[in-house]
TINULO-349765 format. One record per residue (C-alpha): residue number from 1; residue in one letter; y, z, x. Coordinates in steps of 0.25 Angstrom, whole numbers, plus 5000, padded with zeros to 4 digits. Layout:
N
ATOM_NUM_A_Y_Z_X
...
This chain:
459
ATOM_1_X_5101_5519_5462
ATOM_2_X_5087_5524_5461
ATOM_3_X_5085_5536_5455
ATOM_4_X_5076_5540_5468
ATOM_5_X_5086_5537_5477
ATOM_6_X_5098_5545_5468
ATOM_7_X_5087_5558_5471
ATOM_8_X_5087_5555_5486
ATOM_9_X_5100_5555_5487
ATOM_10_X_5102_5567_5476
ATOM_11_X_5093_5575_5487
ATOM_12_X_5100_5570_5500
ATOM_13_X_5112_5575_5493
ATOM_14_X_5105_5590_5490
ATOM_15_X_5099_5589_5506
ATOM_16_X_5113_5585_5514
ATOM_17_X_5126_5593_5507
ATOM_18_X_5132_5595_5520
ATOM_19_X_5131_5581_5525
ATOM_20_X_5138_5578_5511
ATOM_21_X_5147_5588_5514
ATOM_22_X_5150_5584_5528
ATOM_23_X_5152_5570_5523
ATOM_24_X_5162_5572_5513
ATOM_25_X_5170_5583_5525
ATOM_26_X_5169_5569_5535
ATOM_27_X_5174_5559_5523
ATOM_28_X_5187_5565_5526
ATOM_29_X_5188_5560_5543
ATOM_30_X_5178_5551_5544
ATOM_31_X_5177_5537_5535
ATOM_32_X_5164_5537_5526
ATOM_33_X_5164_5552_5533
ATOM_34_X_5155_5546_5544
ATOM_35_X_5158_5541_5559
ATOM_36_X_5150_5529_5559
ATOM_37_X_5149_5519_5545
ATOM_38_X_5134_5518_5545
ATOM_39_X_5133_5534_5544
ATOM_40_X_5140_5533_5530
ATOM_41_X_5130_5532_5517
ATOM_42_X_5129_5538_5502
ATOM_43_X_5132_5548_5499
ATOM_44_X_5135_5555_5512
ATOM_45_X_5127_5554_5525
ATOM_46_X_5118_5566_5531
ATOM_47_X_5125_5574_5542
ATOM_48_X_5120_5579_5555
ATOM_49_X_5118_5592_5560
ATOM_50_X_5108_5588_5571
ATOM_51_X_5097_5582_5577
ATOM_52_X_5085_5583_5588
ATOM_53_X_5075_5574_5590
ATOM_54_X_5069_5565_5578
ATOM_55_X_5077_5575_5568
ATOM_56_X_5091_5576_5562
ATOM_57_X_5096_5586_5555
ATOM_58_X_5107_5587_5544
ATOM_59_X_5118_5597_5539
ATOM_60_X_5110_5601_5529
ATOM_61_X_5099_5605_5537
ATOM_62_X_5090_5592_5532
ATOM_63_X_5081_5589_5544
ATOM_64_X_5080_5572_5546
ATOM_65_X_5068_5564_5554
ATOM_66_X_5080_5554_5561
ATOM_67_X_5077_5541_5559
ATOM_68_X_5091_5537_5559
ATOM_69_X_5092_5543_5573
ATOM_70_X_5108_5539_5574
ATOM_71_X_5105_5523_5569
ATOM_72_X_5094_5522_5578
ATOM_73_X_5101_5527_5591
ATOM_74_X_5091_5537_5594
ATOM_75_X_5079_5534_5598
ATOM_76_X_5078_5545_5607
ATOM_77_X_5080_5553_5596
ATOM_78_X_5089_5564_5593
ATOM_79_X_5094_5574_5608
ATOM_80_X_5081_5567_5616
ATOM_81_X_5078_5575_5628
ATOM_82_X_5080_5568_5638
ATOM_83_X_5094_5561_5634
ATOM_84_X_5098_5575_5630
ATOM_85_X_5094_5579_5643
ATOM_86_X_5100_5568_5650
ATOM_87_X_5113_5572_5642
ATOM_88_X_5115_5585_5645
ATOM_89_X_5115_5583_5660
ATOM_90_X_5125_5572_5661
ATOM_91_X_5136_5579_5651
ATOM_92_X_5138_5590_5663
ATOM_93_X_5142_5579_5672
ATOM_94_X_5152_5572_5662
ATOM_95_X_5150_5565_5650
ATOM_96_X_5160_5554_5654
ATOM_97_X_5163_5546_5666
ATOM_98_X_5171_5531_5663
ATOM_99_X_5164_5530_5678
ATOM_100_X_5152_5523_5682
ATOM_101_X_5139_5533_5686
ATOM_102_X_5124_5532_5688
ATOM_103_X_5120_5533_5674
ATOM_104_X_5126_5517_5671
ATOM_105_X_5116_5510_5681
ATOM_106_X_5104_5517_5676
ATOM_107_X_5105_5516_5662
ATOM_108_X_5109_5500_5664
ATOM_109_X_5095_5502_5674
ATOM_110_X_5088_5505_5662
ATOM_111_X_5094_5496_5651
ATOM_112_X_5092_5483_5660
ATOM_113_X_5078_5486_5663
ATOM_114_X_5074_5488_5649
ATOM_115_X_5084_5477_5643
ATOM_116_X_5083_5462_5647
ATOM_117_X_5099_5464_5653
ATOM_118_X_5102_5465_5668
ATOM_119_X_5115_5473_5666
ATOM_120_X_5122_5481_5655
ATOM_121_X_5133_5488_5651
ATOM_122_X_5135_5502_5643
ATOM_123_X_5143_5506_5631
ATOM_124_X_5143_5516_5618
ATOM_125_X_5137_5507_5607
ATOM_126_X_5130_5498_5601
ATOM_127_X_5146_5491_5598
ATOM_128_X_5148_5490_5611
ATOM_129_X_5137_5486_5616
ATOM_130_X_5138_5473_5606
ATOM_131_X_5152_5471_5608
ATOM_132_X_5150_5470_5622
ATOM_133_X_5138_5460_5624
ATOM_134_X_5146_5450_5613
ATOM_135_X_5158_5450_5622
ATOM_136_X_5150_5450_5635
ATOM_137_X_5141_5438_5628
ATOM_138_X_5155_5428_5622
ATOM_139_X_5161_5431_5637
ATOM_140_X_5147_5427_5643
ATOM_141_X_5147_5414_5634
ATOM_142_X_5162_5412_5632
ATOM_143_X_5160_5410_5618
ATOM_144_X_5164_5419_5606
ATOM_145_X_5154_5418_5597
ATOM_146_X_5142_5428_5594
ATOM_147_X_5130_5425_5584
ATOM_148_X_5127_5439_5577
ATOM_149_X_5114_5441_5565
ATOM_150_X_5120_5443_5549
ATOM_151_X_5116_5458_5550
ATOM_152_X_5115_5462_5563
ATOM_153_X_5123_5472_5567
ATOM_154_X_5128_5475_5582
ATOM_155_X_5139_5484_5581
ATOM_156_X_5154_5487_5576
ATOM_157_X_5162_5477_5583
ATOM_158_X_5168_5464_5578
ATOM_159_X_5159_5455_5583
ATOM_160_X_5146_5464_5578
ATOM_161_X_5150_5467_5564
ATOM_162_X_5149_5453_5557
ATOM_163_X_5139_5452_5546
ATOM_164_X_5132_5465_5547
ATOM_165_X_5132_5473_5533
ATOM_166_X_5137_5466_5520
ATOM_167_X_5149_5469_5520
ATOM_168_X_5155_5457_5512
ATOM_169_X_5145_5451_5501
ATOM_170_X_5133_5447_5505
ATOM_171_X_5138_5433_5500
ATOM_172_X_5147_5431_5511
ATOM_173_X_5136_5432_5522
ATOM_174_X_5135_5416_5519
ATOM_175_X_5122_5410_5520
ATOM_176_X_5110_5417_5527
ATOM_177_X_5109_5404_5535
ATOM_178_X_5124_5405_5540
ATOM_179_X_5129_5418_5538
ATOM_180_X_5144_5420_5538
ATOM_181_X_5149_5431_5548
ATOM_182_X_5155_5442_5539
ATOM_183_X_5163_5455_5544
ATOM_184_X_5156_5467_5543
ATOM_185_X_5168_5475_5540
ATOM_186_X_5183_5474_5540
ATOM_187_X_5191_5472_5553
ATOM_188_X_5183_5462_5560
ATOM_189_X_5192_5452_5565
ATOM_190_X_5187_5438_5559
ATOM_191_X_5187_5430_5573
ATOM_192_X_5177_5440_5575
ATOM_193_X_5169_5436_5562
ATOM_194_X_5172_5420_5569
ATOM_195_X_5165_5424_5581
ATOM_196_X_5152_5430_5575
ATOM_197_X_5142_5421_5570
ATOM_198_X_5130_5427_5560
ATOM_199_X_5116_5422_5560
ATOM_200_X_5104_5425_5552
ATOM_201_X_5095_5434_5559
ATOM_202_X_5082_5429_5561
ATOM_203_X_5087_5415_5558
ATOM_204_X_5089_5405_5571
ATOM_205_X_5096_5396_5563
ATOM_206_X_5107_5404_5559
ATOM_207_X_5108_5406_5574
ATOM_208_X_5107_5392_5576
ATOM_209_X_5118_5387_5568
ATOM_210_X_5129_5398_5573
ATOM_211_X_5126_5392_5588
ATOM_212_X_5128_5375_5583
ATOM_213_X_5138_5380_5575
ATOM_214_X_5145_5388_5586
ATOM_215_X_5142_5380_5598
ATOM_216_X_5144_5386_5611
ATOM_217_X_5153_5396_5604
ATOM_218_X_5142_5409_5603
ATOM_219_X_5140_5420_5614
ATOM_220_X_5130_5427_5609
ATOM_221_X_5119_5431_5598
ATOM_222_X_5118_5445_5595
ATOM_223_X_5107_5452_5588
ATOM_224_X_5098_5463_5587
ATOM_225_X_5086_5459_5589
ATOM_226_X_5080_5467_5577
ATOM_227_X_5090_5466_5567
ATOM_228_X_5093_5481_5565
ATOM_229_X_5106_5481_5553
ATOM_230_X_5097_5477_5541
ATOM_231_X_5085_5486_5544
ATOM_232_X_5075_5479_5555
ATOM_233_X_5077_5462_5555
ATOM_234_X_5068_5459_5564
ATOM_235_X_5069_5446_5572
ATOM_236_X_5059_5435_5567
ATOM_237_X_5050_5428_5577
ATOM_238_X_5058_5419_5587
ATOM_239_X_5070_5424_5581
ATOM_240_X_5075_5431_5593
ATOM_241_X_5069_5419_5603
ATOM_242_X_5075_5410_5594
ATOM_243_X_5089_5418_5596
ATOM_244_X_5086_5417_5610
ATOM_245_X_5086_5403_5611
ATOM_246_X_5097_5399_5605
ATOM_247_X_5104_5409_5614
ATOM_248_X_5100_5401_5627
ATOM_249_X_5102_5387_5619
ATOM_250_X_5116_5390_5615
ATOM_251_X_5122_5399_5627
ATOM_252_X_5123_5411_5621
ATOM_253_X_5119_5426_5623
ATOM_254_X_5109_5434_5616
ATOM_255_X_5112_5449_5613
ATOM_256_X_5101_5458_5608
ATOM_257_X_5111_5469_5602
ATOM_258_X_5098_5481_5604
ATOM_259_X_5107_5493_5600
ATOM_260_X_5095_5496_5590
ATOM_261_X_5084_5490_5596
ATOM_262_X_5085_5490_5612
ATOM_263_X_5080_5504_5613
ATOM_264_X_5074_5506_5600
ATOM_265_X_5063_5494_5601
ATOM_266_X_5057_5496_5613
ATOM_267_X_5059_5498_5629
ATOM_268_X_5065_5485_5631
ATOM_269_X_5071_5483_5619
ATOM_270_X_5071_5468_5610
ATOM_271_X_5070_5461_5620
ATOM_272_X_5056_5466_5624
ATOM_273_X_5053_5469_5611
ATOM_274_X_5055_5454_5607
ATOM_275_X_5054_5447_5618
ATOM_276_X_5067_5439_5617
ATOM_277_X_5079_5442_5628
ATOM_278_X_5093_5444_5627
ATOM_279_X_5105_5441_5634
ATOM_280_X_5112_5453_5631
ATOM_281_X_5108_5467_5625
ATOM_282_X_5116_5479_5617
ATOM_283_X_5110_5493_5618
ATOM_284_X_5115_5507_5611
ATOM_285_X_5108_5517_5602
ATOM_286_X_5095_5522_5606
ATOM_287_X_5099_5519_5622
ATOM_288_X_5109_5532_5621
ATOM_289_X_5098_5541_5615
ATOM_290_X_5109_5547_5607
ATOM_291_X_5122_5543_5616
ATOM_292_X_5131_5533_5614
ATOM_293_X_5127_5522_5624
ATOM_294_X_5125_5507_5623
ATOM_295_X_5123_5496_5633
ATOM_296_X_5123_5481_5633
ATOM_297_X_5116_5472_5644
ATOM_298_X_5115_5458_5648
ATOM_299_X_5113_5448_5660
ATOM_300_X_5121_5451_5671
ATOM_301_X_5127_5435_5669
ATOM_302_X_5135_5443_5657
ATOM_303_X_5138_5455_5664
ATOM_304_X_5144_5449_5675
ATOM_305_X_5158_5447_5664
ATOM_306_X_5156_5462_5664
ATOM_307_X_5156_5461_5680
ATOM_308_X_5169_5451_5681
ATOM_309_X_5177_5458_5671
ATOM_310_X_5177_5446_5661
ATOM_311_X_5171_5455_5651
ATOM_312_X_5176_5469_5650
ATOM_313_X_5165_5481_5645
ATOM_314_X_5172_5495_5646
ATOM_315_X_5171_5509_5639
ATOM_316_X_5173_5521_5641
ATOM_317_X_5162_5528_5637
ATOM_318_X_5152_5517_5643
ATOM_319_X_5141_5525_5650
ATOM_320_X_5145_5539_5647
ATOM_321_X_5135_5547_5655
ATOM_322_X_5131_5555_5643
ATOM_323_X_5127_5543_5635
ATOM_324_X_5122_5536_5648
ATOM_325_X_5113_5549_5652
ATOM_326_X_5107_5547_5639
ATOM_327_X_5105_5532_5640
ATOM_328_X_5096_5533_5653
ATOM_329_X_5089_5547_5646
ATOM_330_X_5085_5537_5633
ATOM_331_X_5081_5525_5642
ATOM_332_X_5072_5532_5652
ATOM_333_X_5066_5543_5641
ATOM_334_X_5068_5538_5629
ATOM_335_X_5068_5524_5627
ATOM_336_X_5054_5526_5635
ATOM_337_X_5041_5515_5632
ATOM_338_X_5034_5529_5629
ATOM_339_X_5043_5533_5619
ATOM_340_X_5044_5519_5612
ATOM_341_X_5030_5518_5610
ATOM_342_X_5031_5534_5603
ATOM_343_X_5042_5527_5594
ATOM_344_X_5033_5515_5591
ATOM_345_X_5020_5524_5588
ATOM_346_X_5031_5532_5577
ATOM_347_X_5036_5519_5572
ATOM_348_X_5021_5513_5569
ATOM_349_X_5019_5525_5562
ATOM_350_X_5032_5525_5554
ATOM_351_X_5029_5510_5552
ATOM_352_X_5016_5511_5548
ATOM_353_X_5018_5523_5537
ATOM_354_X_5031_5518_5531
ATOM_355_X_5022_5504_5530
ATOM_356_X_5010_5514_5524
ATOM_357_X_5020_5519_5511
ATOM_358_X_5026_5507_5508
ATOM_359_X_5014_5500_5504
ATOM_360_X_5010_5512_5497
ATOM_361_X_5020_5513_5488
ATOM_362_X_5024_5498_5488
ATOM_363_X_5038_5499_5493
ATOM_364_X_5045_5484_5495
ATOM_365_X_5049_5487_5511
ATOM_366_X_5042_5486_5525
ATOM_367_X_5045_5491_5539
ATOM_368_X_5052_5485_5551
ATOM_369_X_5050_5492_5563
ATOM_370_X_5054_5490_5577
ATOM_371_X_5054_5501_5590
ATOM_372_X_5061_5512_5585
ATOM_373_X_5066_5506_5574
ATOM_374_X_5060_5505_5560
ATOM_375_X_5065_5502_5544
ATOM_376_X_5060_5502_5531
ATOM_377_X_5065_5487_5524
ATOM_378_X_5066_5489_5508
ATOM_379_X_5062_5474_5507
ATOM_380_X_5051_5465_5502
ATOM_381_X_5052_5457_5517
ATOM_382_X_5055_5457_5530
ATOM_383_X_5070_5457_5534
ATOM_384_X_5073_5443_5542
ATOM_385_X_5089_5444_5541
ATOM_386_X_5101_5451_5537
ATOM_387_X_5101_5445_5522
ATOM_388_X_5087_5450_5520
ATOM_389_X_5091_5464_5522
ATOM_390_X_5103_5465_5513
ATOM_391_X_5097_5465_5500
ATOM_392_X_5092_5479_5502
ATOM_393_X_5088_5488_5489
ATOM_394_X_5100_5501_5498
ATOM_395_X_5096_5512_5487
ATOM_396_X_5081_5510_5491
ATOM_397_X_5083_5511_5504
ATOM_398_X_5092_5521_5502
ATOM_399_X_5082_5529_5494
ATOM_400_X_5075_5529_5506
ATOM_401_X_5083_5532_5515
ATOM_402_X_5089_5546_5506
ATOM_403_X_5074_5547_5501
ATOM_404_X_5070_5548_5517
ATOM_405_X_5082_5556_5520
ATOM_406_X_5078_5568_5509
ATOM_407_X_5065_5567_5515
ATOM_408_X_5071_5571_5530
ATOM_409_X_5070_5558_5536
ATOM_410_X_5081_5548_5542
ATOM_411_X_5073_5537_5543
ATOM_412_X_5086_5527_5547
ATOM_413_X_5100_5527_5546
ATOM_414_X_5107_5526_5532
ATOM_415_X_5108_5513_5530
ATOM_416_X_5097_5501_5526
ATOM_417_X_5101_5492_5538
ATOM_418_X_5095_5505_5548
ATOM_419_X_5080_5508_5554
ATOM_420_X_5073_5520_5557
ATOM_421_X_5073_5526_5572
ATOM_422_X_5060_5532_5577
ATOM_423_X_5067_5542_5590
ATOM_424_X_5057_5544_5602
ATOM_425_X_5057_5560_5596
ATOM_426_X_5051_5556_5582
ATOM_427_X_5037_5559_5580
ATOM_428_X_5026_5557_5572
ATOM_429_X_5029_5569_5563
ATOM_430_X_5043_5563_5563
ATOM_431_X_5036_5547_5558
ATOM_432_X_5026_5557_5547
ATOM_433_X_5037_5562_5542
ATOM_434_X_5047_5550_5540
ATOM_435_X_5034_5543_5533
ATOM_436_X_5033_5554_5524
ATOM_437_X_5045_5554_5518
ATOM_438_X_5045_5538_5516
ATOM_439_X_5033_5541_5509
ATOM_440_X_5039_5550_5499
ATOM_441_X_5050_5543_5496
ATOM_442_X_5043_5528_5495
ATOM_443_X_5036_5528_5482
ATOM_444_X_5051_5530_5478
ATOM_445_X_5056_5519_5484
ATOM_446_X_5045_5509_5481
ATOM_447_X_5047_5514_5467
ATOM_448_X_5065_5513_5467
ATOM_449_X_5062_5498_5474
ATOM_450_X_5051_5494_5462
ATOM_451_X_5061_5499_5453
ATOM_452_X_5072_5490_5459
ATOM_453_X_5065_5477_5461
ATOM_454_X_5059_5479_5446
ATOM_455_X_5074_5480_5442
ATOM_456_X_5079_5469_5450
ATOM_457_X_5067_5459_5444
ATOM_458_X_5068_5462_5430
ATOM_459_X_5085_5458_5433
């Protein structure tokens, strides 16, 4: 471990003694003493007391710019105006239904206007928004099989979690141009394993050999179309028309799974920002300002199985008003072409000064940005693919993250696979203080990442 990353953490653990006390109280009820797996790191993670707007605050009193803004779901910021305001007004007519009402038909007004779909269906999460377009896509092509990126990661059902973090040795992952499917975890079936089929993300041939392999036997490709699990992989030129094509040639369906990007990119999402349209779309996160909500949308074609009962889609807590009243409140006020050209002046600022001190102090890195959505890559070149991430240095980017932290900025999710949320309520005083406390922690970690690869090229 560096001796600068032992301080930050030595000072995290002097800042937060309640969220360490509260972790080791929760230890005893709740698995790794968190609800959620991602929420658990070393040594303990920060509690919340509360937030408002860009800010978080913690047990201790420490006051946090939020760029973790709940793994990029809010956009809107923390208790935006309007959805709060939207809220409040429904929760005094009942906060569930199980019934159809009003709400349903405008928020699937709004989706399909913005989205290249012509009818959608609601539910809670990103999960469910991927389960459900897989089965709506092997019942639309009467075929199993699904074509899924080493990496990428879509969720927590059986289908989605193949090959998502190294969880076996990174030997078993098979060639990087014919990568085996391996479990990302204990208890998925391996007839699941059978029917998921991995490529190389931004590598058409890897895509091309699972359909001659597999002829007439795959439903569906799924993707994001920025690959979001190992930082920011963004798509290679004709990497997405390329995906598109072989789609059409080989009777399959092409699902954009936009959980991260579809309201964080811009107004219409990937497909407007890349030009390239899907067949079938997944929406969560930043579409709830803040409330559980997710919807997936397609041709009315695919639909129509919903329509004749050959493919059931149920739930009961599928367009709860309260989460629905703050679905329309986001699309109409937040997720506005005003406020994404705010979020795109606050991210060319954060770009540009994060781009300023690393040349200054000579740090091995760049930025990848997108929308809302921004990262700081520890490595000498661009990301192209799931194996070009993995070889990560974790305690510099860990002295980052603490060394940030300490300096009252959440600038991502805990984790290395993560990115930075810029919110519709951050401001330029939020972006100056961010850059400020990269740049006093930088010469630290250009000096920590000298040290290592000095150490490694003497070995």
């Amino acid at each position: 471990m560096y001796p600068a990353l032992q301080k930050e953490l030595e000072s995290y653990e002097r800042r937060t003694p309640k969220s360490a006390e509260a972790h080791k109280k929760n230890l005893k009820r709740l698995p790794l003493g968190v609800a959620s797996n991602y929420r658990a790191y070393d040594p303990y993670p920060i509690f919340v007391a509360e937030a408002a707007g860009s800010k978080i605050r913690d047990l201790d009193g420490n006051e946090y710019i939020d760029h973790n803004l709940c793994f990029g779901t809010l956009m809107a910021g923390h208790s935006h105006p309007a959805v709060i305001k939207a809220v409040e007004a429904r929760l005094h007519k009942g906060t569930v239904y199980g019934m159809p009402h009003n709400m349903e038909w405008e928020l699937a007004e709004e989706i399909c206007t913005r989205f290249p779909v012509e009818m959608c269906r609601f539910g809670n999460s990103g999960t469910e928004a991927t389960m459900h377009v897989i089965r709506l896509a092997r019942a639309a092509t009467g075929r199993d099989k699904i074509i899924k990126f080493e990496g990428g990661y879509h969720g927590l059902h059986d289908a989605a979690l193949v090959s998502v973090k190294p969880h076996p040795p990174a030997d078993d992952f098979g060639d990087i141009k014919n990568p085996k499917a391996v479990s990302g975890g204990a208890g998925v079936p391996k007839a699941s394993l059978a029917n998921v089929l991995v490529a190389t993300f931004n590598d058409l041939e890897t895509v091309e050999r699972r359909f001659k392999e597999n002829p007439n036997e795959v439903a569906a490709i799924i993707l994001e179309p920025i690959m979001m699990n190992v930082g920011m992989c963004f798509p290679q030129k004709g990497f997405l028309e390329g995906l598109r094509t072989l789609c059409d040639k080989h009777g399959a369906l092409l699902i954009f799974d936009e959980v991260k990007t579809g309201a964080k990119l811009c107004w219409g999402g990937a497909s407007e920002y890349f030009g390239v349209m899907p067949d079938m779309i997944c929406l969560a996160k930043s579409i709830g300002g803040g409330f559980p909500l997710a919807a997936f949308g397609t041709h009315k074609r695919v639909m129509k199985l919903i329509s004749d009962h050959k493919v059931f889609h149920g739930g009961t807590y599928n367009t709860n008003p309260i989460s629905m009243a703050a679905g329309i409140a986001t699309f109409r006020e937040v997720l506005t072409r005003l406020n994404y050209a705010h979020i795109d002046k606050l991210s060319n600022k954060l770009v540009a000064g994060y781009r300023k001190t690393i040349a200054k102090v000579g740090l091995q890195g760049y930025i990848a940005s997108a929308g809302a959505n921004g990262v700081l890559m520890l490595y000498p070149k661009e990301v192209l693919n799931y194996r070009d991430w993995l070889p990560i240095d974790v305690d510099l980017w860990r002295h980052y993250w603490f060394g940030m932290v300490n300096r009252g900025v959440l600038c991502q999710p805990y984790w290395w696979d993560e990115q930075w949320t810029i919110s519709v309520q951050h401001t330029e005083a939020d972006i100056d203080r961010h850059l400020a406390a990269f740049e006093d922690i930088a010469e630290s970690l250009a000096a920590a990442q000298q040290e290592r690869l000095g150490a490694v090229a003497a070995h």
